[in-house]
C-alpha positions in Angstrom: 8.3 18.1 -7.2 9.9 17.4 -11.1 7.7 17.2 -14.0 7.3 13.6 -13.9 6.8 12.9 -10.3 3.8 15.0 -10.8 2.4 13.4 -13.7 3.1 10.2 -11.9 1.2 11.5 -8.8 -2.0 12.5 -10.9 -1.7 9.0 -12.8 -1.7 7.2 -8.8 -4.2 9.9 -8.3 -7.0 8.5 -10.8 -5.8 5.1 -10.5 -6.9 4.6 -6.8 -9.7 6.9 -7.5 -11.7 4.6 -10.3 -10.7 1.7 -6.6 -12.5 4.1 -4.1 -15.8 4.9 -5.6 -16.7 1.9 -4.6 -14.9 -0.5 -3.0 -15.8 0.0 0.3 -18.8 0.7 -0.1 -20.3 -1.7 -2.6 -21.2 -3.8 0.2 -23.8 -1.4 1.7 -25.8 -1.1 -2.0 -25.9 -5.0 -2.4 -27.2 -5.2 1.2 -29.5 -2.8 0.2 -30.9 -4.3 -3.0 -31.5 -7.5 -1.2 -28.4 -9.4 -2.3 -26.2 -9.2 1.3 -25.7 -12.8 1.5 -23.8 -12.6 -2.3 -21.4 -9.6 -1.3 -18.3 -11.6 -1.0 -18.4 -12.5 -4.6 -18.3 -9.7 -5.9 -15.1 -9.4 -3.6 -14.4 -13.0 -4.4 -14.2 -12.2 -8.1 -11.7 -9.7 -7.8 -9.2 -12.6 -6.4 -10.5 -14.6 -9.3 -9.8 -12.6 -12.1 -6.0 -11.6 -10.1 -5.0 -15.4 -10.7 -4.8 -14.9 -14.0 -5.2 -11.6 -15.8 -2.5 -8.9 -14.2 -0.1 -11.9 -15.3 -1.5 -12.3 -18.8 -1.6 -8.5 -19.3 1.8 -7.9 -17.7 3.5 -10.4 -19.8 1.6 -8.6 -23.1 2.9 -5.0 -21.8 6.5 -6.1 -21.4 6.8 -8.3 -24.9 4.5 -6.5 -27.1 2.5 -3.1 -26.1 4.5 -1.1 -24.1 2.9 -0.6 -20.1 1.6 3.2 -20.6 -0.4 1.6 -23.8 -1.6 -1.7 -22.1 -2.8 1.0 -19.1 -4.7 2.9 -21.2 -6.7 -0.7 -22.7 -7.7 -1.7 -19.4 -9.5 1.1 -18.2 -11.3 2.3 -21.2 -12.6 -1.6 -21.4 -12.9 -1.2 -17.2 -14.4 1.8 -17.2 -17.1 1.0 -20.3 -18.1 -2.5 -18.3 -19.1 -0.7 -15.1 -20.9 2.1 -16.7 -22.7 -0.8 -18.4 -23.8 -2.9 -14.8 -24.3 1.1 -13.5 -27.2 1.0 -16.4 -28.6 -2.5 -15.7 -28.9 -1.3 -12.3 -30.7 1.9 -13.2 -33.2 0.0 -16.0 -33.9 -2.7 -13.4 -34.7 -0.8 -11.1 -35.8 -2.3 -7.6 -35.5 -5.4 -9.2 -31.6 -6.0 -9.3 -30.9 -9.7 -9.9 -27.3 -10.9 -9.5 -26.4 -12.7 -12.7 -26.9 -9.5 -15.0 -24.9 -7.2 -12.4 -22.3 -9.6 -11.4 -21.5 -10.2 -14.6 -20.7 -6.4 -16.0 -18.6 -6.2 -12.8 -17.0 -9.2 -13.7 -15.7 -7.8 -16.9 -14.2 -4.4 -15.2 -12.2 -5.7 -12.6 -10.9 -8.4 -14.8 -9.8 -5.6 -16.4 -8.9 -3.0 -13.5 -6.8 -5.6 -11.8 -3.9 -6.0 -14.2 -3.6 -1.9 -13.7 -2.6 -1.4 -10.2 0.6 -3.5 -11.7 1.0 -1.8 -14.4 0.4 1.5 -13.1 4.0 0.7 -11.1 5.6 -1.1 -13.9 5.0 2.4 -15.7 5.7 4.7 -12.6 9.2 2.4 -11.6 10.3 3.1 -15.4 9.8 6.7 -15.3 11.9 7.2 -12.4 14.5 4.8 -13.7 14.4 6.8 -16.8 15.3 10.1 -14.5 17.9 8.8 -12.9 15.7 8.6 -9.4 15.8 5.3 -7.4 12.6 4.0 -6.9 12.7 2.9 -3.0 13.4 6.6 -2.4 11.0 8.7 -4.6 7.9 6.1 -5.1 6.3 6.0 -1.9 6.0 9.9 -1.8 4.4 9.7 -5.5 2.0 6.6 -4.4 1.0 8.7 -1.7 -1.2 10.6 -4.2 -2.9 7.2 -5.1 -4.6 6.9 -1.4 -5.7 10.9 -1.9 -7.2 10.0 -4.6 -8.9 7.0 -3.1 -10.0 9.1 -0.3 -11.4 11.9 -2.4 -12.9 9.3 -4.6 -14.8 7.8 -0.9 -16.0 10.7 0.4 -17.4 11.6 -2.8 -19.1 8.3 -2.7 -20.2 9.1 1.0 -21.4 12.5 0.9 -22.7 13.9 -2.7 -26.3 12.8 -2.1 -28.9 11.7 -5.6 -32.1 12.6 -5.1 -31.6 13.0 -1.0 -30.1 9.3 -1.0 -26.2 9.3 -0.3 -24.4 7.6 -3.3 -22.9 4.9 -1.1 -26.3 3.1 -0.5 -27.3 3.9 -4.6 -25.6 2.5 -7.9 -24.3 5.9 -9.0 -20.7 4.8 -7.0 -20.5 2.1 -10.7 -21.2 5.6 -12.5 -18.1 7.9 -10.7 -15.8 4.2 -11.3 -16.5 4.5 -14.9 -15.6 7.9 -15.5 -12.4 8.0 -13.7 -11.1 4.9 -15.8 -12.4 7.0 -18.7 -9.8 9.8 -17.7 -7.4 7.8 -17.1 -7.4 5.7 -20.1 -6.5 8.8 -21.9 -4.4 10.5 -19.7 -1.9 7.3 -19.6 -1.2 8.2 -23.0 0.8 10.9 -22.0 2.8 8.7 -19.7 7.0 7.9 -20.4 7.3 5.3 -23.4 8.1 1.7 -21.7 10.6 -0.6 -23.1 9.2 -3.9 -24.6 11.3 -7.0 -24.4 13.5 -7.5 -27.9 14.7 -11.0 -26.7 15.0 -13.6 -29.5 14.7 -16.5 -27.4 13.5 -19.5 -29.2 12.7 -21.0 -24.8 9.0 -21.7 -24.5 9.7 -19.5 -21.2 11.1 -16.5 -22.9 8.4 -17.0 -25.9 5.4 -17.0 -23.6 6.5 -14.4 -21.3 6.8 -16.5 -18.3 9.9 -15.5 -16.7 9.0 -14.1 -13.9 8.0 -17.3 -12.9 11.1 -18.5 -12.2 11.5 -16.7 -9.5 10.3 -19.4 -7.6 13.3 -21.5 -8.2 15.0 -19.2 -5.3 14.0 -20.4 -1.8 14.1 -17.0 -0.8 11.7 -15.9 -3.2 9.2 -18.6 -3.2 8.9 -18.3 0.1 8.0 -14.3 0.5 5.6 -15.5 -2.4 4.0 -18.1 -0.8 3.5 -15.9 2.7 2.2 -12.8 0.1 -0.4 -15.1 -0.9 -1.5 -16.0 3.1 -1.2 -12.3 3.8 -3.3 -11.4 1.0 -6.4 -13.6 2.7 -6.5 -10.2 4.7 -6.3 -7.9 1.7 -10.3 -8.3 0.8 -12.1 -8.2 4.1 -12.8 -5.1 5.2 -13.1 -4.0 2.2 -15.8 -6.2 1.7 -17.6 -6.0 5.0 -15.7 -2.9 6.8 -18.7 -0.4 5.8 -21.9 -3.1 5.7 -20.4 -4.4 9.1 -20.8 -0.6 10.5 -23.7 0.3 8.7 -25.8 -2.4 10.4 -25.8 -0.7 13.5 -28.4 1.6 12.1 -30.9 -1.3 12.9 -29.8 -1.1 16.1 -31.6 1.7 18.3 -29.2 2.1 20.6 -26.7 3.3 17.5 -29.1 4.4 14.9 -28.3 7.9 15.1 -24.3 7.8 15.5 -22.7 9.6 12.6 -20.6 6.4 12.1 -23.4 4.3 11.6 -24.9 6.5 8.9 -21.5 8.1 7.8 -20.1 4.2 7.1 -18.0 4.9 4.0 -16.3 8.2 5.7 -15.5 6.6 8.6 -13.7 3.6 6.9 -12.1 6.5 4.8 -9.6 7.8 7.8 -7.8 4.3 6.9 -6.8 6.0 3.8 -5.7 9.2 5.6 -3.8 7.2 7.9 -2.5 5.4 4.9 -0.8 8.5 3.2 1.3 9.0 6.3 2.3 5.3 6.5 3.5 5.4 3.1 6.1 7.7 3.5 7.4 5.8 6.2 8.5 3.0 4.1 12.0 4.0 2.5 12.8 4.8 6.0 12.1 1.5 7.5 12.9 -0.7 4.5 16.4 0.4 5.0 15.9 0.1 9.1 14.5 -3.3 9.5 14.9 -5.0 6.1 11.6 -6.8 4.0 11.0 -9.1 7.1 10.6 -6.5 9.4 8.0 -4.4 7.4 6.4 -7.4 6.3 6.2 -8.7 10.1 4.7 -4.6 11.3 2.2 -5.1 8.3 1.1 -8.7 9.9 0.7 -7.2 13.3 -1.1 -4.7 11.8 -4.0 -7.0 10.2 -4.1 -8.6 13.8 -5.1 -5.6 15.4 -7.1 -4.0 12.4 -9.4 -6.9 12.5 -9.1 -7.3 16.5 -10.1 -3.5 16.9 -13.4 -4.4 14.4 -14.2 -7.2 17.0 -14.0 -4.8 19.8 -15.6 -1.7 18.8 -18.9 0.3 18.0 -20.1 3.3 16.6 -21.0 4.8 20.2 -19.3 4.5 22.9 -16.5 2.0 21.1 -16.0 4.2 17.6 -12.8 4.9 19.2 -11.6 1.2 19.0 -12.8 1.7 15.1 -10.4 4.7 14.7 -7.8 2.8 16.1 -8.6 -0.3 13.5 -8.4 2.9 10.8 -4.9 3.8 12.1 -3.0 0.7 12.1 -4.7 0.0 8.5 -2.4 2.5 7.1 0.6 0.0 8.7 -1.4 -3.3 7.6 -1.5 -2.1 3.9 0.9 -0.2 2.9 4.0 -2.0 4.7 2.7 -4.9 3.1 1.8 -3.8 -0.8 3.8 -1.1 -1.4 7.1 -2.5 0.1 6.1 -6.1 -1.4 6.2 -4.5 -4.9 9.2 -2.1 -4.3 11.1 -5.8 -3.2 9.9 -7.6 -6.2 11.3 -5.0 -8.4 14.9 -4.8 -6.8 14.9 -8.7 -7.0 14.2 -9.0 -10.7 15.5 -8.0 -13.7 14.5 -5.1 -15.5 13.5 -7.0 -18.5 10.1 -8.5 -17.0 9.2 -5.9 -14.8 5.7 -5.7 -15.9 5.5 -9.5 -15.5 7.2 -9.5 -12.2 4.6 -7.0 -10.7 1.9 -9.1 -12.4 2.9 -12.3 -10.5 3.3 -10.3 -7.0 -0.3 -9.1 -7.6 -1.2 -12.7 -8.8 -0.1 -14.0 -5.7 -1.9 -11.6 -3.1 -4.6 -9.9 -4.7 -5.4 -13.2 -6.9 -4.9 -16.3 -4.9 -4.7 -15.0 -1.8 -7.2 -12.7 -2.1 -9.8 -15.6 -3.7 -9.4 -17.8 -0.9 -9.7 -15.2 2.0 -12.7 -13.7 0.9 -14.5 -17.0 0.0 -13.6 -17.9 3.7 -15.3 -14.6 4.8 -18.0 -15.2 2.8 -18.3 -18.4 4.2 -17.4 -17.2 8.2 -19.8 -14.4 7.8 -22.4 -15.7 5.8 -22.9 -18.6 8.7 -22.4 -16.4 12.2 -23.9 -13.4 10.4 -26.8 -13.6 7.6 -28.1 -17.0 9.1 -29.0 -15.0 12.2 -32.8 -14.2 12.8 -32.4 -10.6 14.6 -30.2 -7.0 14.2 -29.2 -7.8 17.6 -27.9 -11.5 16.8 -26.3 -10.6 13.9 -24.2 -7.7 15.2 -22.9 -10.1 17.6 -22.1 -12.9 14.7 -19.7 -9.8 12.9 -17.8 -9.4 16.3 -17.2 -13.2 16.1 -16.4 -13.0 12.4 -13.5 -10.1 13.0 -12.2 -12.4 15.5 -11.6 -15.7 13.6 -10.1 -13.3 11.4 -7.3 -12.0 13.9 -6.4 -15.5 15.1 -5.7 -16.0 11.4 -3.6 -13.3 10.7 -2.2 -13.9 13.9 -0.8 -17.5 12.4 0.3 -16.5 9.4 2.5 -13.9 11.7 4.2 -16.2 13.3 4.7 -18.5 10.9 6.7 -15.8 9.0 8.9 -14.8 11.4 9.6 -18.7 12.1 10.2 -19.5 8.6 11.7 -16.0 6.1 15.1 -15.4 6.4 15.6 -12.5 4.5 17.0 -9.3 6.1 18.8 -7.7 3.5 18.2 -4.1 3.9 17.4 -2.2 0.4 20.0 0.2 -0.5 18.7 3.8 -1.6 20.8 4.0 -5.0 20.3 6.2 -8.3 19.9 4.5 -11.2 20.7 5.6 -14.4 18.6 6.7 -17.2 17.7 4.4 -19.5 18.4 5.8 -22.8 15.9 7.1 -25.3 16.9 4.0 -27.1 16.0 1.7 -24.8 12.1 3.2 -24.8 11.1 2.4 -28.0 10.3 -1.2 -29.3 
């Protein structure tokens, strides 16, 4: 591997890292500190804050302060905001009340968001600047991103404070922050990215908003608006994957399964399963096209949600390692080729804001809506029911409206997109040394 395909691959590496100390497995602490019925907004809030902010920030990083700068912003602000609801938690003790917590976690994911766009918008500069074609050299270099994510779960799932994992404690906030600490310096070290020198008087060019008009192609509007439907999916399981598992241990039957008590490790093998899918993607991007991937991805959420419906951590964990597989598929063929496509379709010019609209899109409107929904779906066929027994069967209900969802939005796509161009695996070249400086 070159020079900068390693640095890239430490900088995925820490980025999907500060993501995995917790994500999954947030759910199982606020269960645990008496706020279960408020989990999906805290997974709401991510969607939220996606509307809005990895626009604003991406049309800052490519008019003003270059990518690798605006990276390093957001986490040290990120990574000092969690640290800070890590410390309400610890002062408060066992009396954790939403509003306080909520709110610190507000402020770091409005802030973490924007990165998972810009940490591309800086990675797809790099490689242009090398003369590598992204569609062929990212996925490899992304791969590092879900290692990192992995690493950053089990950590979460097996380094035990004070004989208490740190899944079911606050310390997961604590390993966030310190990752975005690292990696708010270590972007500094990234390739300079080009800022925009256009002298536009246009409201659109003055603002930014370019990327917007995408939307005035049919194509293009259309894969948005189907992102956005996909992205419903994006939130749930991470949201309720590991509190839906860990429940069990109310259950005697399942009480002592390693899954039930190993939650965070077990959702972890969708990780593993996505560092294989990922390097699938050049390959079938030039096979099938965006509508075929896209359409694999769909199927996948069908049966990653279907498998959730099915299994159990006994006799069924098998159904739960299939669910962990096809993830990989679900995920991946979905956010990784989505951004890859947005990039080929725009101009380098508004990269940054480009990526921020595709993650506006998914992990911003989509996202809100779908985990509001779950909130809403599990909230009334799970939390509203008087025993363990009841509720466990109200989550297998709940995975299942899910799959009949994703199921529509399937078909509906393959009804309705038209687009099989299939990417062609080019190398660019280098942008001059010129062209990196404002």
């Amino acid at each position: 591997m070159s020079a900068i395909k390693t640095k890239l691959a430490a900088m995925n590496f820490l980025e999907f890292a500060v993501w995995g100390a917790y994500l999954t497995s947030l759910g199982i602490y606020l269960a645990g500190a008496g706020l279960g019925d408020k989990i999906y907004w805290f997974y709401t809030v991510q969607g939220i804050v996606s509307i809005f902010m990895p626009a604003i920030i991406g049309i800052i990083a490519d008019r003003w302060i270059q990518a690798q700068k605006m990276l390093s912003l957001c986490h040290l602000i990120a990574g000092a905001a969690m640290m800070a609801a890590a410390w309400y938690c610890h002062t408060a003790g066992e009396n954790i009340e939403f509003g306080p917590l909520f709110t610190f976690y507000t402020v770091s994911v409005a802030f973490f968001m924007p990165t998972i766009g810009l940490a591309n918008s800086v990675a797809y500069t790099a490689l242009g600047k090398a003369g590598l074609d992204t569609v062929k050299h990212f996925p490899p270099i992304r791969v590092f991103g879900t290692v990192g994510f992995i690493a950053s779960m089990l950590l979460t799932n097996f380094v035990q404070i004070d004989g208490v994992s740190m899944q079911k404690t606050y310390f997961q906030l604590v390993s966030s922050g310190l990752f975005s600490f690292v990696l708010a310096f270590y972007a500094l070290t990234m390739p300079k990215c080009p800022t925009s020198k256009a002298t536009s008087t246009s409201l659109v060019d003055a603002f930014g908003l370019r990327a917007f008009t995408l939307f005035k192609q049919k194509k293009m509007a259309i894969f948005f608006i189907f992102s956005m439907l996909l992205g419903v999916s994006l939130q749930i399981t991470n949201g309720y994957g590991t509190t839906f598992i860990n429940a069990y241990e109310s259950i005697a039957e399942y009480a002592d399964t390693w899954g039930a008590q190993n939650a965070t490790a077990l959702i972890s093998l969708s990780q593993v399963s996505e560092t294989l899918c990922i390097l699938l993607i050049p390959f079938c991007l030039k096979r099938f096209g965006i509508k075929g991937v896209m359409m694999i991805a769909m199927i996948g959420w069908v049966l990653r949600f279907g498998f959730f419906g099915l299994g159990n951590p006994g006799s069924g964990v098998w159904l739960f390692v299939l669910s962990m597989i096809v993830y990989g598929v679900a995920f991946d063929f979905f956010n990784i080729s989505g951004s890859l496509y947005v990039d080929k379709q725009t101009d380098p010019t508004m990269r940054s804001s480009a990526q921020g609209l595709f993650m506006l899109m998914t992990n911003g409107v989509g996202a809100t809506f779908g985990t509001l929904a779950a909130g809403q779906v599990v909230n009334n066929y799970v939390y509203s029911q008087p025993t363990a027994e009841m509720q466990i069967s109200g989550w297998h209900t709940s995975w299942y409206i899910f799959a009949v969802y994703a199921l529509a939005v399937a078909i509906l796509f393959w009804l309705i997109f038209k687009d099989d161009e299939k990417p062609r695996i080019t190398t660019d070249k280098a942008l001059t040394e010129e062209d990196m400086t404002i």
